[in-house]
C-alpha positions in Angstrom: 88.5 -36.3 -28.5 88.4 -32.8 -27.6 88.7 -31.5 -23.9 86.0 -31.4 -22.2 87.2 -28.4 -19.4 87.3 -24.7 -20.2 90.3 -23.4 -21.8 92.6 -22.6 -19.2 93.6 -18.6 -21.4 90.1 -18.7 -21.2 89.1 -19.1 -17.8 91.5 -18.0 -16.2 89.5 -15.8 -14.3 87.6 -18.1 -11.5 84.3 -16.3 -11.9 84.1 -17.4 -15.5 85.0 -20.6 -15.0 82.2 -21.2 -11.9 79.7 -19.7 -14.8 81.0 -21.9 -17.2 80.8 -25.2 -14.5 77.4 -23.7 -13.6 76.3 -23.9 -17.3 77.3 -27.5 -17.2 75.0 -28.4 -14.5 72.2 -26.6 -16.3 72.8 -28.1 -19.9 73.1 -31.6 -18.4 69.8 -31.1 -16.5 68.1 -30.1 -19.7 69.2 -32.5 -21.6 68.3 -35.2 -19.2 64.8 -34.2 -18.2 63.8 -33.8 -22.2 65.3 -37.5 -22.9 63.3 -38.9 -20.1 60.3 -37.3 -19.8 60.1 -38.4 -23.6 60.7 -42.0 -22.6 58.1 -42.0 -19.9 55.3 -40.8 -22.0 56.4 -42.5 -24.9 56.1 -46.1 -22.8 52.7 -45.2 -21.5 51.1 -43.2 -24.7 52.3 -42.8 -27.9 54.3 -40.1 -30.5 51.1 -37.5 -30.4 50.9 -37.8 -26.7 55.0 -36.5 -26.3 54.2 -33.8 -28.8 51.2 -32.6 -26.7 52.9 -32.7 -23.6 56.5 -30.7 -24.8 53.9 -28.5 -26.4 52.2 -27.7 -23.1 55.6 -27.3 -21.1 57.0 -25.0 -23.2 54.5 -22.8 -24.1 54.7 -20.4 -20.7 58.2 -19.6 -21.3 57.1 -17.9 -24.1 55.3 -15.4 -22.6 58.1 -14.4 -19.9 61.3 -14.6 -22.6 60.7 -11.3 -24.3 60.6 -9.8 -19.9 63.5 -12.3 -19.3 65.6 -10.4 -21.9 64.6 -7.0 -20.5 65.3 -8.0 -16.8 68.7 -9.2 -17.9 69.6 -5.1 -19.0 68.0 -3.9 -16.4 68.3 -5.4 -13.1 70.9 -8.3 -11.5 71.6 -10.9 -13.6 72.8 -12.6 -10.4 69.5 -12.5 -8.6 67.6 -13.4 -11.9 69.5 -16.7 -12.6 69.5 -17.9 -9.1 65.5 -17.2 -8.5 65.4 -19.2 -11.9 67.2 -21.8 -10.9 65.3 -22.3 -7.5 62.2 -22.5 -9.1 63.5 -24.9 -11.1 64.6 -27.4 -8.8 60.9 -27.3 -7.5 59.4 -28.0 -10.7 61.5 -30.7 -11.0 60.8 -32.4 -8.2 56.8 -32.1 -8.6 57.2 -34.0 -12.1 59.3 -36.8 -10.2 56.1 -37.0 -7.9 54.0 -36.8 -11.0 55.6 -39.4 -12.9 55.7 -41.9 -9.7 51.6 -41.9 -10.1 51.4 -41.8 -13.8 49.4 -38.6 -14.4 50.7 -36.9 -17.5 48.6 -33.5 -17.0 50.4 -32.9 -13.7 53.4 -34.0 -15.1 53.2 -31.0 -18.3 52.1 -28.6 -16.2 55.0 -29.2 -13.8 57.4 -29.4 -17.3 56.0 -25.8 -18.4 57.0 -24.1 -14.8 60.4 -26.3 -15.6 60.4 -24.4 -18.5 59.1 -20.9 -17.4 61.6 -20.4 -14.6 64.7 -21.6 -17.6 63.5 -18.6 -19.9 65.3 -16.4 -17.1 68.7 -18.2 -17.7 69.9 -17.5 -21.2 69.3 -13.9 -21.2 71.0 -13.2 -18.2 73.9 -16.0 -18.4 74.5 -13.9 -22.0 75.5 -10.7 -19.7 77.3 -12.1 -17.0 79.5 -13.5 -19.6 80.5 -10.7 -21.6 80.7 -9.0 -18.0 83.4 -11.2 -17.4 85.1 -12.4 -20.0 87.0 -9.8 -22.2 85.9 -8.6 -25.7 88.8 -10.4 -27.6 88.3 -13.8 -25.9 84.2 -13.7 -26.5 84.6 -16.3 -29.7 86.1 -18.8 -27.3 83.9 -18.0 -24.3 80.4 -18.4 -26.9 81.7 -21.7 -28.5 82.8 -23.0 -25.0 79.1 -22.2 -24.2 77.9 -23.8 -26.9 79.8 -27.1 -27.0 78.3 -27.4 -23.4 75.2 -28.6 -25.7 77.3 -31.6 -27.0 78.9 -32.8 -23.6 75.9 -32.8 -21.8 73.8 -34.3 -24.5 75.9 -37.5 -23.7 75.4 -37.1 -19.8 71.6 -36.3 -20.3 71.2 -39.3 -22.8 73.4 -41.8 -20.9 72.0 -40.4 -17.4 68.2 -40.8 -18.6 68.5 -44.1 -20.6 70.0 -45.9 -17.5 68.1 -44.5 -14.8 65.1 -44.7 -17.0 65.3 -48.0 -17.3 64.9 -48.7 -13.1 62.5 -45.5 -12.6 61.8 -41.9 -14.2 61.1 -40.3 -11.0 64.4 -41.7 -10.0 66.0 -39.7 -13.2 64.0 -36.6 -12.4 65.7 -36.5 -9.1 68.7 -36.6 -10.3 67.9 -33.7 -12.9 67.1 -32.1 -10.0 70.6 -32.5 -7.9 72.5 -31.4 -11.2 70.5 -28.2 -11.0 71.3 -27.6 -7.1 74.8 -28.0 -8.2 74.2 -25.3 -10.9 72.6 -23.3 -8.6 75.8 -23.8 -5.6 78.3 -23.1 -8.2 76.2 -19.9 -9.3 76.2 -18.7 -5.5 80.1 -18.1 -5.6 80.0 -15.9 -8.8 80.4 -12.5 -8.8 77.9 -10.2 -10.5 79.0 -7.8 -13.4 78.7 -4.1 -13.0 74.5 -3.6 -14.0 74.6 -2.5 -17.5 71.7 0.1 -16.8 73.4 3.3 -15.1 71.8 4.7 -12.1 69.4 3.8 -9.6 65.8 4.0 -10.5 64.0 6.6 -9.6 60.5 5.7 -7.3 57.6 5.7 -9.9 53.9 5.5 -9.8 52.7 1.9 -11.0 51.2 3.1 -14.7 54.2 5.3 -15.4 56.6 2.3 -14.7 54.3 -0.1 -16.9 54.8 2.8 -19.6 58.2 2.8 -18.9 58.5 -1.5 -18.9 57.0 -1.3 -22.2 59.2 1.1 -23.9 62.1 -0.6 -23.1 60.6 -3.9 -24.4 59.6 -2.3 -28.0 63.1 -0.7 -27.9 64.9 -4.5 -27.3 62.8 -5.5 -30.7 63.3 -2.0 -32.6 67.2 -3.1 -32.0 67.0 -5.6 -34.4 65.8 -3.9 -36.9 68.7 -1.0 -36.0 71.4 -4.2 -37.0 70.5 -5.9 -40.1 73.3 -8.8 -39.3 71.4 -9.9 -35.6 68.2 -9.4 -37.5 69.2 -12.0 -40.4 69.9 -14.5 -37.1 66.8 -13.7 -36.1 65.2 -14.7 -38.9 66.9 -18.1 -40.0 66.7 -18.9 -36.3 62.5 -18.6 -37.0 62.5 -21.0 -40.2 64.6 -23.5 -38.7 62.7 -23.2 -35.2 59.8 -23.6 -37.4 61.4 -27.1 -39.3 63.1 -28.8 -36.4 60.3 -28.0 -33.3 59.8 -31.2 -33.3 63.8 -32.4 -33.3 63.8 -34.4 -30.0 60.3 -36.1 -31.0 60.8 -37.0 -33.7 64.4 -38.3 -33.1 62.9 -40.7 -30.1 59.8 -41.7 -32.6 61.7 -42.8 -35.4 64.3 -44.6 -33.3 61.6 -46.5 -31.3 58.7 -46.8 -33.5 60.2 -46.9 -37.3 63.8 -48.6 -36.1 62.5 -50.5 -33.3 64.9 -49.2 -30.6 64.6 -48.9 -26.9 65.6 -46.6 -24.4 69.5 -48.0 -24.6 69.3 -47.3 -28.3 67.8 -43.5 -27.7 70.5 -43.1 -25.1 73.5 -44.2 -27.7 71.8 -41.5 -30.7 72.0 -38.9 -27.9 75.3 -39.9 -26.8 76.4 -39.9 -30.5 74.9 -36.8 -31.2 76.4 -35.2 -28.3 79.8 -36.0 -29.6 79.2 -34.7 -32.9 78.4 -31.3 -31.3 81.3 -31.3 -29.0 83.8 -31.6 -31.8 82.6 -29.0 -33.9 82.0 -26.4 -31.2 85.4 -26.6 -30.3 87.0 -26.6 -33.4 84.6 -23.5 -34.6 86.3 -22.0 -31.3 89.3 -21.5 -33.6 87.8 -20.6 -36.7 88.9 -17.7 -38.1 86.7 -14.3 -38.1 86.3 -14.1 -42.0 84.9 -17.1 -42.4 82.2 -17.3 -39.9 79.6 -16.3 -41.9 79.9 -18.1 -44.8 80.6 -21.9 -42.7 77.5 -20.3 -40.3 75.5 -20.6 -43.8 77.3 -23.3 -44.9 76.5 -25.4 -41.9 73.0 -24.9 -42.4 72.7 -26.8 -45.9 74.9 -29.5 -44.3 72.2 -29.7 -41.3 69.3 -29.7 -43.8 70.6 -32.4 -45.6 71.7 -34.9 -42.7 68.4 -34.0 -41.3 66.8 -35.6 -44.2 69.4 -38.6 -44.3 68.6 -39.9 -40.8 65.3 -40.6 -42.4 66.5 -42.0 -45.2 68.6 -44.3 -43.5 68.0 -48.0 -44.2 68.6 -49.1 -40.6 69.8 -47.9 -37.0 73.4 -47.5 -37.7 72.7 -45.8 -41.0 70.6 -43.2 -39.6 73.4 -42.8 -36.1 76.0 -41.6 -39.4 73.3 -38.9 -40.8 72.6 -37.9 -37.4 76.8 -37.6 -36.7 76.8 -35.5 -40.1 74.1 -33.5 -39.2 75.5 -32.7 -35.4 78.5 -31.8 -36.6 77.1 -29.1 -38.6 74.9 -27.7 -35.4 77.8 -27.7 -33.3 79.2 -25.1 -36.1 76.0 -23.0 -35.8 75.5 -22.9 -32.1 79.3 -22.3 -31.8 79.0 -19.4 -33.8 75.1 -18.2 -33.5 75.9 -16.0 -30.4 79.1 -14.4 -31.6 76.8 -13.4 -35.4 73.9 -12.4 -33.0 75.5 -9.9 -30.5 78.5 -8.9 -32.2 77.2 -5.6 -34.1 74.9 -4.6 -31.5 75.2 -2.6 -28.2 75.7 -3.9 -24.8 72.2 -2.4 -23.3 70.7 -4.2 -25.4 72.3 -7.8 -25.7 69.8 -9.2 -23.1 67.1 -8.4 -24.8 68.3 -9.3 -28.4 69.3 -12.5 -27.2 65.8 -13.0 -25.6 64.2 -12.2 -29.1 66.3 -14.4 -30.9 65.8 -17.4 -28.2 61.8 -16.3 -28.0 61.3 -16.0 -31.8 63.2 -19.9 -32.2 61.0 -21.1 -29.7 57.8 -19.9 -30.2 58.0 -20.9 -34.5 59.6 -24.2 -32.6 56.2 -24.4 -30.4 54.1 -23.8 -33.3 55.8 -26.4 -35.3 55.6 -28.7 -32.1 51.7 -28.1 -32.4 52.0 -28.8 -36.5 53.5 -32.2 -35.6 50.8 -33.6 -33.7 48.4 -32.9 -36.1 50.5 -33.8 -39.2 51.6 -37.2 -38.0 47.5 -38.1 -38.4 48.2 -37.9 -42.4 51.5 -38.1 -42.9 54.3 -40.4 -42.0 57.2 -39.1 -39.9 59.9 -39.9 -42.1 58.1 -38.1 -44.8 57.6 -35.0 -42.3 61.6 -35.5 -41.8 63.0 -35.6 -45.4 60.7 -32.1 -46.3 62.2 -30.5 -43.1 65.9 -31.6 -44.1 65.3 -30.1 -47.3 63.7 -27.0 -46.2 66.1 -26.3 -44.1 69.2 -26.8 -46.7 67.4 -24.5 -48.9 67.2 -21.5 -46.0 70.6 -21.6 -45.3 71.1 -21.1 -48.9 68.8 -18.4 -48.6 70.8 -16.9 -46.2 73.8 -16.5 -47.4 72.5 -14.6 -50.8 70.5 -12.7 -49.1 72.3 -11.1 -46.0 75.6 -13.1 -44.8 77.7 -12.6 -48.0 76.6 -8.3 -47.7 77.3 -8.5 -44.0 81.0 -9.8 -44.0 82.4 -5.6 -43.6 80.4 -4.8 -40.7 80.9 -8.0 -39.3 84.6 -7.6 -39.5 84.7 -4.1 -38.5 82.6 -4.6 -35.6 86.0 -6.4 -33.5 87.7 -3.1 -34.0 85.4 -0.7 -31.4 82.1 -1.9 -29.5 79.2 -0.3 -30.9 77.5 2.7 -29.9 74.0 3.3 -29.4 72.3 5.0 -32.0 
């Protein structure tokens, strides 16, 4: 099995490798709130019911991404992510209290300030990276990042499906103590240099406003300026738009087609978390020419394990698609950043990477929304296979239409950061 600690010619430097422990605590939080506020509602209500509720705590974090980004280039990243993560621990704590009396209204609305107050984090955890992690070693630091997503899938699901089991405010507490732990190890890292020069100058409140808006249309004029982080952009929409629904639709068909319990959703999510782990590491040490065509690659692959988890005749069955299909994500998220940001300007790296993340999540919302509905006519194994297929189909897509032209500038982009045009 692959290591689970930060490489050591990676992290050397001890700022990095608080950020990176910091991470940790935030990814296992995630990952263990999601998997048990989807067994709580799902053992008082139904699939519709968990659809309506991850609907209603994610929506808000919509609305503050695109800001998010822009806060990220413009002000402390340090100050952002720990007012983020206070807020956070709140939230947290309110849907244990919620949860304890059984009210799901209180308990969404206390999931979509949850979920508000994380739209800070990406954005600003993006630039405190690259501000301290050199230019050469950013591969490595993204696809340490991103096989946080496969470790701490296994210490949400295994954390959730035991503690679940006794109590799910219980769980939600502890969600809650990994993200003070986040938020202790984020206290001892130094800030970056800001990335905007200067102090701002005192302005009256509807010149700032003009101001705040310009620099949000120029963070989405960017990504038309970089045709490479625009293709991202864009496959990151269709599949937000076919796998919104990923983690309900994983605990539906598990419990209500396959007849699993919470131990069984635990194992899938400990099993998927592997699958991840693995191939984030190992896309670590791709090499740079063939990022882009595995990144399309691994998008077919994904499609099509999607739609064999499905297919699968019985629990074990569907845990191998699942594996298959994992594997392939871990490729993408491993690499997704690295595509994203590497052609395009510091300034505005914040707020691409908020309109990437904002773009997935809002098609991911609507498709959240679609699922509710859908499941009323048809079945969700039937909703699953089309995704799967879909999904194969856009990563072919992809690659004809933009990563097989973008494989020069991608390249030439290692030899000099870019400059703004």
């Amino acid at each position: 099995m692959p290591a689970v600690t930060p490489d050591p010619s990676l992290f050397r430097n001890l700022d990095a490798r608080r950020l990176w422990y910091a991470s940790a605590c935030f990814s296992a939080a995630f990952w263990m709130l999601h998997i048990t506020v989807a067994l709580h509602v799902l053992s008082v209500a139904d699939t519709a019911a968990l659809a309506a509720v991850q609907l209603t705590g994610a929506l808000p974090a919509l609305l503050l991404m695109p800001i998010a980004g822009l806060a990220a280039d413009k002000l402390s990243v340090r100050k952002l992510a720990l007012t983020g993560a206070a807020v956070q621990i709140a939230a947290v704590v309110g849907a244990a209290a919620s949860a304890q009396r059984g009210g799901l209204v209180a308990l969404a609305l206390c999931f979509a300030l949850q979920g508000t107050a994380t739209a800070l984090w990406p954005p600003a955890r993006q630039q405190w990276l690259y501000g301290v992690v050199g230019e050469d070693l950013r591969q490595k630091a993204n696809a340490a990042i991103g096989s946080l997503n496969g470790i701490m899938t296994i210490v949400g699901a295994v954390g959730a499906g035991v503690v679940s089991i006794w109590s799910p405010a219980v769980a939600m507490l502890a969600v809650a103590g990994l993200l003070a732990l986040g938020l202790v190890q984020l206290l001892r890292v130094r800030a970056p240099e800001p990335v905007a020069a200067g102090r701002p100058k005192p302005e009256r409140l509807g010149a700032h406003l003009r101001g705040f808006a310009a620099d949000l249309r120029a963070g989405f004029g960017a990504t038309r300026r970089y045709p490479l982080a625009q293709s991202v952009i864009w496959i990151g929409i269709a599949w937000g738009f076919i796998g919104g629904g990923y983690t309900v639709m994983i605990n539906g068909h598990i419990v209500e087609d396959l007849g699993g319990n919470s131990v069984a959703v635990a194992v899938v999510f400990c099993c998927d978390g592997l699958a991840v782990l693995g191939a984030t590491v190992l896309a670590g040490r791709l090499r740079r020419s063939a990022h882009l065509s595995a990144w399309g690659l691994c998008y077919v692959v994904q499609g099509l394990g999607w739609a064999a988890f499905f297919l699968a005749p019985n629990l074990i069955g569907a845990v191998a698609c699942l594996m298959v299909m994992r594997v392939a994500s871990g490729y993408i998220i491993a690499l997704d950043t690295t595509i994203l940001l590497e052609t395009v300007p510091k300034e505005f790296r914040g707020r691409v990477t908020s309109v990437h993340i904002t773009t997935y999540n809002a098609m991911a919302r609507i498709s959240l929304a679609a699922l509710g509905a859908a499941l009323a006519a048809v079945s969700l194994v039937g909703l699953g296979v089309a995704a799967g297929l879909i999904s194969a189909a856009i990563g072919v897509a992809w690659w004809l239409t933009a990563g097989r032209s973008a494989g020069t500038a991608y390249m030439d982009a290692q030899r000099a950061e870019p400059v703004t045009r």
